[in-house]
C-alpha positions in Angstrom: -0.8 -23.0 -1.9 -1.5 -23.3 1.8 0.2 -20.7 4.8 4.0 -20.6 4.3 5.6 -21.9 7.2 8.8 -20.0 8.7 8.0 -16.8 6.9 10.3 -14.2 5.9 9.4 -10.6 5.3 12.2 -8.4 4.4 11.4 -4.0 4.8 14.0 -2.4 2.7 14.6 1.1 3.9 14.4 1.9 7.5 13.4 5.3 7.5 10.3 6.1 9.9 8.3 3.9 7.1 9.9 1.6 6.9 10.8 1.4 10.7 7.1 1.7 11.1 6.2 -1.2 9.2 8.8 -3.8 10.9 7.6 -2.9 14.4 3.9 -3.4 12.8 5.0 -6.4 11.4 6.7 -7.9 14.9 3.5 -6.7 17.2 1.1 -8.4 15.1 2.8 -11.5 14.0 2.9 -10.8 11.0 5.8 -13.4 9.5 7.8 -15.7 11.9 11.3 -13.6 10.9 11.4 -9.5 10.1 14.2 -8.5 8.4 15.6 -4.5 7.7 17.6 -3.9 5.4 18.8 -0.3 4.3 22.7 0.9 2.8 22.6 3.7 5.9 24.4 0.9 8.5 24.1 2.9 11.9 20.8 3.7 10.8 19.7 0.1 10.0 21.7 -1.2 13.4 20.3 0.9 15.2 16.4 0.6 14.6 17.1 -3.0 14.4 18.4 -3.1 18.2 15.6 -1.2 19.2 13.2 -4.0 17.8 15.6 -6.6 19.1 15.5 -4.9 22.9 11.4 -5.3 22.6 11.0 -9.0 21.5 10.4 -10.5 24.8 6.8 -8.7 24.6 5.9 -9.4 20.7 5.6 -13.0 20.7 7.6 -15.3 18.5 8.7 -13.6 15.6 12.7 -12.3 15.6 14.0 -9.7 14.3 17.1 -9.2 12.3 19.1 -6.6 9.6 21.5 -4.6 8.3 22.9 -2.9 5.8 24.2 -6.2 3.2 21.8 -7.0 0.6 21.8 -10.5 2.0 19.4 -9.7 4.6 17.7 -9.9 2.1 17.8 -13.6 1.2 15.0 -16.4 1.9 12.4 -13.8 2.0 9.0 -14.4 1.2 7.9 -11.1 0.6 9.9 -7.8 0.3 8.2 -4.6 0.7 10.0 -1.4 -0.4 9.7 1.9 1.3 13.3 3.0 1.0 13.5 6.6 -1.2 13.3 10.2 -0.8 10.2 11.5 1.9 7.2 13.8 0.6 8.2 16.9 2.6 5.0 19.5 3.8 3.4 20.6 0.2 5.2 18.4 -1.8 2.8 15.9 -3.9 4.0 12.3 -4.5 4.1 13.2 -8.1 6.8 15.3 -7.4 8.8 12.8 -5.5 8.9 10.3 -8.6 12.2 11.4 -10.5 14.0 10.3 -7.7 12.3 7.8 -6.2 12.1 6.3 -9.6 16.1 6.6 -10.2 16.5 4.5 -6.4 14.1 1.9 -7.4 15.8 0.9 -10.5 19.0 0.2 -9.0 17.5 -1.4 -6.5 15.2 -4.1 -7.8 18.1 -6.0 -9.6 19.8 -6.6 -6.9 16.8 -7.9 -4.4 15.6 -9.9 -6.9 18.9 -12.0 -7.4 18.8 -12.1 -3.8 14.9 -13.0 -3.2 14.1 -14.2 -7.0 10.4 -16.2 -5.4 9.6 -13.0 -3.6 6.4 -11.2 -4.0 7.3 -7.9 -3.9 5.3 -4.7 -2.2 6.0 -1.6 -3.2 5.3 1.5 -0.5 7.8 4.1 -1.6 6.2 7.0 -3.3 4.6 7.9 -5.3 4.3 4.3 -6.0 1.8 3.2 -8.8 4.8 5.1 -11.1 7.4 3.4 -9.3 5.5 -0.3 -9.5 4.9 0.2 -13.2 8.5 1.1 -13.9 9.8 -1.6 -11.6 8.0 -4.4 -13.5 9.4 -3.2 -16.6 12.8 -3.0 -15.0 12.3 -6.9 -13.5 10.2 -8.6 -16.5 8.1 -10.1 -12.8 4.5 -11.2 -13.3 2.1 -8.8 -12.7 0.7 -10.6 -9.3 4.2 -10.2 -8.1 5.1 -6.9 -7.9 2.4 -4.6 -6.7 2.3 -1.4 -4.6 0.5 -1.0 -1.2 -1.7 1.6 -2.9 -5.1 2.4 -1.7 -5.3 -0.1 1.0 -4.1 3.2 3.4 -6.9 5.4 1.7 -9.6 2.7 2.0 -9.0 2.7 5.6 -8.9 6.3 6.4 -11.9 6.6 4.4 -13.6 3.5 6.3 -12.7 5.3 9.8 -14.9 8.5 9.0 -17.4 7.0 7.2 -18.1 4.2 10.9 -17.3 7.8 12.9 -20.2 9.7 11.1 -22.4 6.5 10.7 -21.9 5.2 14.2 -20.8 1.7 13.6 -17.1 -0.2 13.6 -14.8 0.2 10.4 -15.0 -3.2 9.9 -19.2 -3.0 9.1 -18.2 -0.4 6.6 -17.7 -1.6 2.5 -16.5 0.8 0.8 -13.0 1.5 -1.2 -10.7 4.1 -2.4 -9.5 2.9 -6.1 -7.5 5.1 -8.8 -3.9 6.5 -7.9 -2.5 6.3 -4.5 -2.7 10.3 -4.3 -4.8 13.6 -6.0 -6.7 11.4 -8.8 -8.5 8.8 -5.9 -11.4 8.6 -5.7 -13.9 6.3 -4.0 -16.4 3.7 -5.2 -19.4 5.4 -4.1 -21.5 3.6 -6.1 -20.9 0.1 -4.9 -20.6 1.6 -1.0 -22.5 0.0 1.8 -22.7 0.0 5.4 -23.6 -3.7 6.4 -26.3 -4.7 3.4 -27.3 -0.6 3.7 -26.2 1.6 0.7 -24.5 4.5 2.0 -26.8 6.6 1.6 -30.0 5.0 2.6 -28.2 4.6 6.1 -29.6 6.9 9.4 -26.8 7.8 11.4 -26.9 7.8 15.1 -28.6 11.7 14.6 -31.3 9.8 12.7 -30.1 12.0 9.6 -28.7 10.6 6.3 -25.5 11.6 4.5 -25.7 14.0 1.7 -23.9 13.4 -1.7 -22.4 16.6 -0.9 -21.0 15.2 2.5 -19.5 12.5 1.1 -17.8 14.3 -1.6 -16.7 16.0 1.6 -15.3 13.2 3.1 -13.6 11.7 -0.3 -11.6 14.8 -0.3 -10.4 14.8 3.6 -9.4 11.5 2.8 -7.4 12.1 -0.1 -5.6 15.3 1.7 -5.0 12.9 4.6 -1.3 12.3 4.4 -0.7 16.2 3.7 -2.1 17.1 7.1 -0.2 14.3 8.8 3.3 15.4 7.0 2.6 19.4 8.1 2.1 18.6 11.8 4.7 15.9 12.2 6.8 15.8 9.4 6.3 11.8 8.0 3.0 9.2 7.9 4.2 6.2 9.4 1.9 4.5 11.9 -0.9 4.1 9.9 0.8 3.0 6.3 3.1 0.7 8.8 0.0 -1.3 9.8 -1.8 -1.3 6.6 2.0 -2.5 5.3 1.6 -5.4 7.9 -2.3 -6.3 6.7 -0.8 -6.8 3.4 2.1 -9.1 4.3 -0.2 -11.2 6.2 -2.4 -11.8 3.2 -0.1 -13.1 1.4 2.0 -15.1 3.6 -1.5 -16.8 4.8 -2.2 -17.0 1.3 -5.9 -15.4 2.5 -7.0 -14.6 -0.8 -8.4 -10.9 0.9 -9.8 -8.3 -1.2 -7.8 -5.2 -1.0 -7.4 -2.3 -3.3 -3.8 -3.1 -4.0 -1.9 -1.5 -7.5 -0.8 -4.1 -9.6 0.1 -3.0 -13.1 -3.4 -3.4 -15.1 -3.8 -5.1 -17.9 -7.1 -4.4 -20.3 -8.8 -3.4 -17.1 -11.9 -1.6 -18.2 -10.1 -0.3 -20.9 -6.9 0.4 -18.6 -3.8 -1.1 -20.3 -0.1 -0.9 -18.7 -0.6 1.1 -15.7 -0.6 0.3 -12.0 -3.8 1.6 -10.4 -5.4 0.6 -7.2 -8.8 -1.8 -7.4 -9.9 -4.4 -5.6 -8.0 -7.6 -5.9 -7.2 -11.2 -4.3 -4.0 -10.6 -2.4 -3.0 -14.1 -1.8 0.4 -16.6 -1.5 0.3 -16.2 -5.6 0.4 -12.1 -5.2 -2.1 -9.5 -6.3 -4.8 -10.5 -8.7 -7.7 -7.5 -9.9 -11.2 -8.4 -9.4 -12.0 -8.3 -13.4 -15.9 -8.1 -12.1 -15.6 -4.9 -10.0 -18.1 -2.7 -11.4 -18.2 1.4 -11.7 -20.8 3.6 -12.3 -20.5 6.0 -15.5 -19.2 8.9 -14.0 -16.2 6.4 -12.0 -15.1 5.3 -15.0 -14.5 8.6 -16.3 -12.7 9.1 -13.1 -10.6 5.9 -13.6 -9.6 6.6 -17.0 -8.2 10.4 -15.9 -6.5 8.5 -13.0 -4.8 6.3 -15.7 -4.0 8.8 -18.1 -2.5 11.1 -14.9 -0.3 8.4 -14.1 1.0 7.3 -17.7 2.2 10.5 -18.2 4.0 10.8 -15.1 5.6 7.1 -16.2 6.8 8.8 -19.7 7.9 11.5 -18.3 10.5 9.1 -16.4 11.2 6.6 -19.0 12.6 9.4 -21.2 
């Protein structure tokens, strides 16, 4: 499958993610049309408008919405962030019950109205939310996944270039497991250029320390609980990695990214969505079977798994 001509992406749920991700989505190019659709009508108007007003300046992809579900129709790719917010010290576990209740009523109804979609789940905590929305739809694997640890991986990449004194893109390394407090990064297979991380001498001709890292793995994974204490939401930053994803698919790039489709006999992972590397192409989200982990990640992949299922019980009863 080559680059789909006259893409459609469709955000459903303009909240400040949501909003967030359409404005990436125009700036960059991401599909030729953006659509927003949310049930809150001013709200959805509005933030539509406000993209409108900006167009002359973002090249030539329009903008359109509203609160019918047939904005809906013709997309391409749907990505979901519409549900309940993580307020300041909540964890995304806690948001499931009703995020999870929102999501089944939902997915019927885009899928009538976008039934070739691949759809992206953002809305948290959303490896739960992808596994229960797959059972809900009956979809393919590849074609409903969530954004997952593509966020992580970048935050992660940032501080690791910061410290090591080169750009994030020179920087291999990923965040993999839950999209929340079981992540945990891929030490083991990290590498700055050909360098492994920890053979690498930083612009202060030092080395980082196993003990640093672990450091920096935890920063990471208590990222988003800064961000929502000072200004209330992460947007900006899940927006553009929301965008990044889109275009992978819609260019059918066949990237790596640490996406969460629902696994299947994954290193002994069976019917839960985790985040590992994967091809993220026009045909959705495939895992990379061949990614390896040490002993220790394993362990850490299998308590990330069983975190999740239980949470995913928990709901379906």
């Amino acid at each position: 499958m080559a680059v789909i001509e006259n893409s459609k992406v469709t955000i459903v749920g303009a909240g400040s993610v949501g909003s967030s991700a359409a404005y990436a989505a125009l700036i960059r190019g991401s599909a030729r049309h953006v659509a927003l659709y949310d049930i809150a009508t001013q709200k959805v108007e509005a933030e539509v408008l406000d993209l409108a007003h900006g167009t002359q300046f973002t090249g030539s992809s329009d903008i359109t919405g509203g609160s019918d579900v047939s904005v809906v129709e013709g997309s391409h790719v749907v990505v979901i962030t519409a549900g309940a917010k993580q307020d300041p010290g909540q964890t995304r576990i806690e948001l499931a019950g009703v995020n999870a209740g929102i999501i089944r009523k939902m997915m019927p109804q885009l899928l009538e109205a976008a039934p070739d979609a691949i759809f992206v789940i953002v809305t948290n905590p959303c490896d739960v939310l992808t596994v229960l929305a797959q059972e809900e739809t009956g979809l393919p694997p590849e074609r409903i996944f969530a954004s997952g640890t593509v966020l992580d991986t970048s935050r992660l990449r940032w501080k690791l270039a910061e410290r090591a004194g080169v750009s994030t893109s020179s920087v291999h390394a990923y965040i993999v497991g839950e999209h929340g407090d079981t992540e945990f990064p891929l030490w083991s297979k990290a590498t700055i250029g050909t360098v492994p991380i920890l053979d690498w001498v930083t612009p202060r001709g030092d080395r980082m320390t196993v003990e640093e890292l672990d450091r920096i793995a935890v920063d990471v994974r208590d990222a988003a609980y800064k961000v929502i204490q000072g200004k209330g939401a992460t947007n900006y930053a899940i927006g553009l990695s929301s965008a990044r994803i889109i275009e992978a698919i819609l260019n059918d790039e066949h990237a790596v990214m640490p996406v969460s489709p629902v696994l299947h006999d994954f290193h002994g992972v069976d019917g839960v969505a985790l985040s590992v590397p994967s091809v993220v192409s026009a045909a959705g989200a495939v895992p990379v079977r061949e990614t390896q982990f040490d002993d220790h990640e394993l362990e850490l992949f299998h308590r990330s798994a069983g975190a999740l299922r239980e949470v995913a019980e928990s709901l379906r009863g």
